[in-house]
C-alpha positions, 0 to 999 in steps of 0.5 A: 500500500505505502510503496504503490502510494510513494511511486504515485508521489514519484509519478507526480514529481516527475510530471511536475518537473516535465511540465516545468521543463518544458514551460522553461524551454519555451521561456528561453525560447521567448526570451532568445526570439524577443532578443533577436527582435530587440536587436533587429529593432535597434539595427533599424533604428540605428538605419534610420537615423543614419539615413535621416543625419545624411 
């Protein structure tokens, strides 16, 4: 009874820790994407005030 109870546990534990896993490799997805967005943004800023001083 305790041993079937401690793998329901175990099974729980690492079901939390797969979803976690997997939110965290969607967050640093976000992150990566929305820094390649940040620096795509700055090189155009940077474009246009180059183009505007000229």
């Amino acid at each position: 009874m305790e041993m079937s109870l401690l793998v329901e546990v175990v099974d729980d534990r690492r079901m939390v820790l797969e979803s976690f896993n997997s939110i965290g490799s969607e967050v640093s997805l976000l992150s990566f994407f929305s820094f390649d967005f940040f620096l795509f943004w700055y090189d155009l800023n940077h474009i246009f005030f180059q183009w505007f001083k000229i």
